[in-house]
N, C-alpha and C positions, 0 to 999 in steps of 0.2 A: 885688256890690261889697264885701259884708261878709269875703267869704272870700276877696276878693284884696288885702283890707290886712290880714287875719289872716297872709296868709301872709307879706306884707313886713315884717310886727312880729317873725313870727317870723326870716326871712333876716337880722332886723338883729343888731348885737353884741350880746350880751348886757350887758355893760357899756361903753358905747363914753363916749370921754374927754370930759370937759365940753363942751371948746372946740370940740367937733363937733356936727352937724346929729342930731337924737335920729332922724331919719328916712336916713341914711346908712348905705349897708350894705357891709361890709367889703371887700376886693378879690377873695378865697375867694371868696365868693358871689357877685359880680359874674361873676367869671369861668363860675362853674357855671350863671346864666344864658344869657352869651351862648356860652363855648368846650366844654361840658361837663365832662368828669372831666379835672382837673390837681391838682396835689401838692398846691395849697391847699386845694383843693375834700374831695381826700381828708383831708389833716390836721384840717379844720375838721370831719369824718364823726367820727373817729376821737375829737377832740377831747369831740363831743356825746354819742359812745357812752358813754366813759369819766367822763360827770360825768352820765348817765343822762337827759339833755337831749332825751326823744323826740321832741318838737314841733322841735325844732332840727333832730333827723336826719333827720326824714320831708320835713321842709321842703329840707332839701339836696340831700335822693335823691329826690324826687318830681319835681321838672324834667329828670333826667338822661333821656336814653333810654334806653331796656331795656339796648343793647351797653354802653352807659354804667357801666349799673347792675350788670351781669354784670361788668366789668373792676374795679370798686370790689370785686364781691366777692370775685374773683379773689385779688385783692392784697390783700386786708383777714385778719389771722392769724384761725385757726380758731373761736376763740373770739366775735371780734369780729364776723366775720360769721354767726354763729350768733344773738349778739344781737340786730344790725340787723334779721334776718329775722325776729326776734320783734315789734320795734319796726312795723315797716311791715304785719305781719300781713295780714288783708285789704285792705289799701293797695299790696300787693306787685304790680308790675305783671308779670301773668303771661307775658309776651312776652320778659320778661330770663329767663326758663326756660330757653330758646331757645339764649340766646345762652353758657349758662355749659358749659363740659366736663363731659366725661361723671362723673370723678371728684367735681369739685365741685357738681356735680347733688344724687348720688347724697348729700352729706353736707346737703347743703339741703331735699331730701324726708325725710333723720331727721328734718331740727329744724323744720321745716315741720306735719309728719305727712300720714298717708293721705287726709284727711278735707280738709284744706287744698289740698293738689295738688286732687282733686277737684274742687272749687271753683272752681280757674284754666284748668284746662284748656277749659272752656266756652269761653273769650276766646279763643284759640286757633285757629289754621286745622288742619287735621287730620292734616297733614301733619307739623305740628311735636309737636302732641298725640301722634300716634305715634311720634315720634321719642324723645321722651319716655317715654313706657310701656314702652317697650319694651327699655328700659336696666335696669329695673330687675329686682329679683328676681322668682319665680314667685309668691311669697303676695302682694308687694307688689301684684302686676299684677293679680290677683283683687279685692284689697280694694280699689282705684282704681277698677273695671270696674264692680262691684257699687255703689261712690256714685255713679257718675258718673249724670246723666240720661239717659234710655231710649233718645233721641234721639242723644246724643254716641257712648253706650255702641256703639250698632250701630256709627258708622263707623270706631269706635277696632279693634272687634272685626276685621270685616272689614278694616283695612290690618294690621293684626297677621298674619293670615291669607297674606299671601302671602309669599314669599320675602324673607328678608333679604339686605339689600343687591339690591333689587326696586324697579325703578319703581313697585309697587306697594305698598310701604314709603312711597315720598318725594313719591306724587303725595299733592294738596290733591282734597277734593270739592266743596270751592265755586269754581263756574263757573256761565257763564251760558249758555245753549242755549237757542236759538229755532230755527221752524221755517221749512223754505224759501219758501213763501206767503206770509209775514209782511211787509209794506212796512216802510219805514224811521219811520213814524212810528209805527206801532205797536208797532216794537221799544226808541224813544227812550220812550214812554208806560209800555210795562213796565218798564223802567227808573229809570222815576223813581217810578213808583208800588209798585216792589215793597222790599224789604229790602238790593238794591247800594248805594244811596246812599253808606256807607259801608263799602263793599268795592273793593281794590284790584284791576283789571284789565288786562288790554290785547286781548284777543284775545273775540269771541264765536261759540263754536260752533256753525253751523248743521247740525242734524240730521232724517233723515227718519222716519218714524212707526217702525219700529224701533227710533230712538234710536242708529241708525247713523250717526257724524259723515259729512257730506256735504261741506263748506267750513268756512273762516274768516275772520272779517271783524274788520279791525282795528277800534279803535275810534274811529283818526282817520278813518278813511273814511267810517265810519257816523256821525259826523258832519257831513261834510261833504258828504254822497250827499242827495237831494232825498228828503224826506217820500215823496212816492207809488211808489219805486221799491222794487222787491220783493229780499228777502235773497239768492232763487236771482241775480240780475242782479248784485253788486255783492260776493258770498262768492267768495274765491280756493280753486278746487278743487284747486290743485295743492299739498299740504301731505302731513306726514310724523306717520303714528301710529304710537305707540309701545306695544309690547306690556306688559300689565302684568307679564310675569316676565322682563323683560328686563334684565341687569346693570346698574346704576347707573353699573358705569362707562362701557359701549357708550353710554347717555342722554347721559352727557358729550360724549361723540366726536360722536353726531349733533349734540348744540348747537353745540359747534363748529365742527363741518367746514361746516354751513349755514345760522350767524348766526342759530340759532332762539331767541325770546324767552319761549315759551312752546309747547309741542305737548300737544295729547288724547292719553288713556291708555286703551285698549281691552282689552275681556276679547277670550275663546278664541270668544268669538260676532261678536267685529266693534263691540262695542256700547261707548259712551263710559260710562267708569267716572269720571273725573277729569282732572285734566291738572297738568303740569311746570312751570315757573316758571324763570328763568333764576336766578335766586336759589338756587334748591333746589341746583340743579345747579354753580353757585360753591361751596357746601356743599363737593360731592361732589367736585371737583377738587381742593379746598382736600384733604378727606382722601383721597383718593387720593397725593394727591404726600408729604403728610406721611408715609406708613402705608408707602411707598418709600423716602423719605429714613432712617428708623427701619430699616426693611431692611438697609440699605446698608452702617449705620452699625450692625446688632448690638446695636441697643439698643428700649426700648421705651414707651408711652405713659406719663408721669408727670407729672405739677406740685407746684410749693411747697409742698401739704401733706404728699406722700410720705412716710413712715416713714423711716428708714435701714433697717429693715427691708426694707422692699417696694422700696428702690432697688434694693439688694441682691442680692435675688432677681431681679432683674430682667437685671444683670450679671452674675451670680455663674456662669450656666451657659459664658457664652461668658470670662469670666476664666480659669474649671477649663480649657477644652479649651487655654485661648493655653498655662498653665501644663505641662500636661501637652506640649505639644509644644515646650515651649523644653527642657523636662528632655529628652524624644529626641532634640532638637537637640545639647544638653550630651553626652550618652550616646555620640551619635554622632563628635563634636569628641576626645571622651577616647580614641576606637581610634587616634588618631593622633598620641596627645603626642608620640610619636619623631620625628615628621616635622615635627613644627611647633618641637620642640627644636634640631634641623639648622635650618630655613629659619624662622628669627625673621618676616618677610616676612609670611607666612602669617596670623601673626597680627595683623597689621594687616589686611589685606584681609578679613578674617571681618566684621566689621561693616558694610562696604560691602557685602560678597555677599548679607547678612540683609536688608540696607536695599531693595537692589534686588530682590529677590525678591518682598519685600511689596508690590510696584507691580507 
C-alpha cells in the first residue's frame, strides 16, 4: 500500500491550484493510466525530463507498456531520450527492447552500455534476446555474451548460430513438452508446480523419448479433457514442423496459408529445438512487406534521428543515375532541334511521352 500512494503522490501535479483536491491528478496522467502514450502523457515526460523531475518521469513511463514505452522513445529528440534511459536505469522495462528499431536500439545500447543490456536481456524470451544481439556490432556482441549468465549465454549462442533471416533466428526456447504416457492430470500438476505459471502459451508439445515432437495439444483441450485420460489420446497428430534453416519468409506463408498460431522447430535429426509464435511471424510479415515497399520505392531504412547525411547516402546513388539519364535524355532531344524547330507540336508532347514512359 506504501508504494502505491507513493506512486499517486508522485502522478499528482507538482503544483496543483489551491481550489483543487491535493489528491487530484492531472488529465496527462489520467490518461497515461487508462489510454497509454498520448500528446499529454508525452508532454508531461518531456516536461519532467526538462526540470530533472526523476520521480515524476519513472512514474509516467512505468505504467506505459513496453510498445508504449518504445514509441515515447521513438518520438522523444536524441538527447531527451538519452536521458530518460538514464533516469529509468535498472527500472527500464527490458521488453520495450523489443519493441524500438533497429536504428534507435542501436543508440539506446550506447547510453545504456554493455553491462546494462546484459542485465535485461535475462527478462527476455530468446527469441527477442537474439533479435537483439544480433543487430549489433561484432565486439559488442562478445562483450554481451561474456556478461550475460551461463545459462542465457548458451541459448543466445546457439540462435546466433543458424542462418539469418532462419526460423532458427526467430524461434523462442521456452516451450512446454510432455511425454505421450502422461494422463491429463499429470500434465495440469506439472504445470502448476513447475516455473509456466507466468509463461505465455497456447500449444503443448507431446514428444517421444528421442524428443521427436509426436503431437500437439491445445491448451483449451487440455483443459477440458478429463484428468485420467492419457496425452497420446487427446494430442492432434496431424500438425506442421518447421525446419530450423528454413526462410523466415516461407514460416510466414505457412502461418498463413493454414491459420497456425504457433508450430515446433526441429533440427537436421527430427528433434524439437523450439518453436514460432504467431507473434514472431507478424514481425516478419510486418518486415517483409516494409523491406518490398522500400524496394519499390528506391529508397531505404531511416527514422527521425537520420543525419542529412545518412539520408543522403541513402538517395544519393539512385538521384546520380535519374540525373545522368535525364542528361542522355537532354543529349538525345538536342540531335533534333531542327525537327522540333519545323514542328513546334513536338514539343509539347515531350513531356507527355516522359510522363508515360515512367508508368
Amino acid at each position: 500500500m506504501a508504494r502505491a500512494d507513493k506512486n499517486k503522490a508522485l502522478l499528482a501535479d507538482t503544483n496543483p491550484p489551491a481550489a483543487e483536491p491535493p489528491d487530484r491528478r492531472d488529465e496527462g496522467d489520467r490518461l497515461a493510466a487508462l489510454y497509454g502514450l498520448t500528446p499529454k502523457v508525452e508532454s508531461a515526460v518531456i516536461a519532467a525530463i526538462e526540470s530533472d523531475a526523476e520521480e515524476r518521469a519513472r512514474a509516467l513511463v512505468g505504467p506505459l507498456h513496453p510498445a508504449d514505452q518504445a514509441d515515447l522513445i521513438e518520438r522523444l529528440p536524441k538527447p531527451q531520450a538519452a536521458r530518460l534511459i538514464l533516469i529509468l536505469g535498472d527500472g527500464l522495462d527490458a521488453e520495450m527492447l523489443a519493441y524500438l528499431t533497429e536504428g534507435t536500439r542501436d543508440e539506446i545500447v550506447d547510453v545504456m552500455g554493455v553491462a546494462a543490456l546484459a542485465r535485461q536481456l535475462p527478462d527476455l524470451p530468446t527469441d527477442d534476446a537474439v533479435n537483439i544481439v544480433e543487430e549489433l556490432e561484432q565486439n559488442e556482441i562478445d562483450d554481451v555474451l561474456a556478461a550475460l549468465p551461463a545459462t542465457e549465454r548458451v541459448l543466445v549462442e546457439e540462435g546466433l548460430s543458424y542462418p539469418e533471416d532462419s526460423a532458427g533466428r526467430m524461434m523462442q526456447r521456452e516451450m512446454v513438452t510432455v511425454p505421450s504416457f502422461w494422463t491429463v492430470g499429470q500434465t495440469i500438476d506439472y504445470l502448476r508446480a513447475s516455473a509456466f505459471q507466468d509463461a505465455e502459451f497456447y500449444l503443448l508439445f507431446v514428444v517421444d523419448p528421442s524428443r521427436n515432437p509426436i503431437g500437439e495439444v491445445r491448451l483449451s483441450k487440455l483443459l477440458c479433457s478429463q484428468r485420467p485420460r492419457r496425452m497420446a489420446e487427446i494430442m492432434d497428430g496431424d500438425f506442421r514442423k518447421i525446419p530450423a534453416d528454413m526462410d523466415q519468409e516461407e514460416v510466414s506463408i505457412l502461418f498463413r496459408r493454414y491459420g497456425m498460431v504457433s508450430a515446433p522447430v526441429v533440427d537436421e535429426h527430427g528433434r524439437l529445438i523450439g518453436m514460432i509464435t504467431i507473434d514472431d511471424v507478424i514481425d516478419v510479415i510486418d518486415e517483409e512487406a516494409e523491406e518490398d515497399l522500400m524496394a519499390l520505392a528506391g529508397v531505404g531504412e531511416s527514422n527521425v534521428r537520420s543525419t542529412l547525411w545518412e539520408t543522403m547516402q541513402g538517395r544519393s546513388s539512385w538521384l546520380l543515375i535519374n540525373l545522368v539519364t535525364a542528361i542522355i535524355a537532354s543529349a538525345v532531344i538536342g540531335l533534333f532541334d531542327a525537327t522540333i524547330e519545323r514542328l513546334v507540336a513536338l514539343a509539347v508532347l515531350m513531356p507527355i511521352v516522359a510522363s508515360m514512359g515512367g508508368n
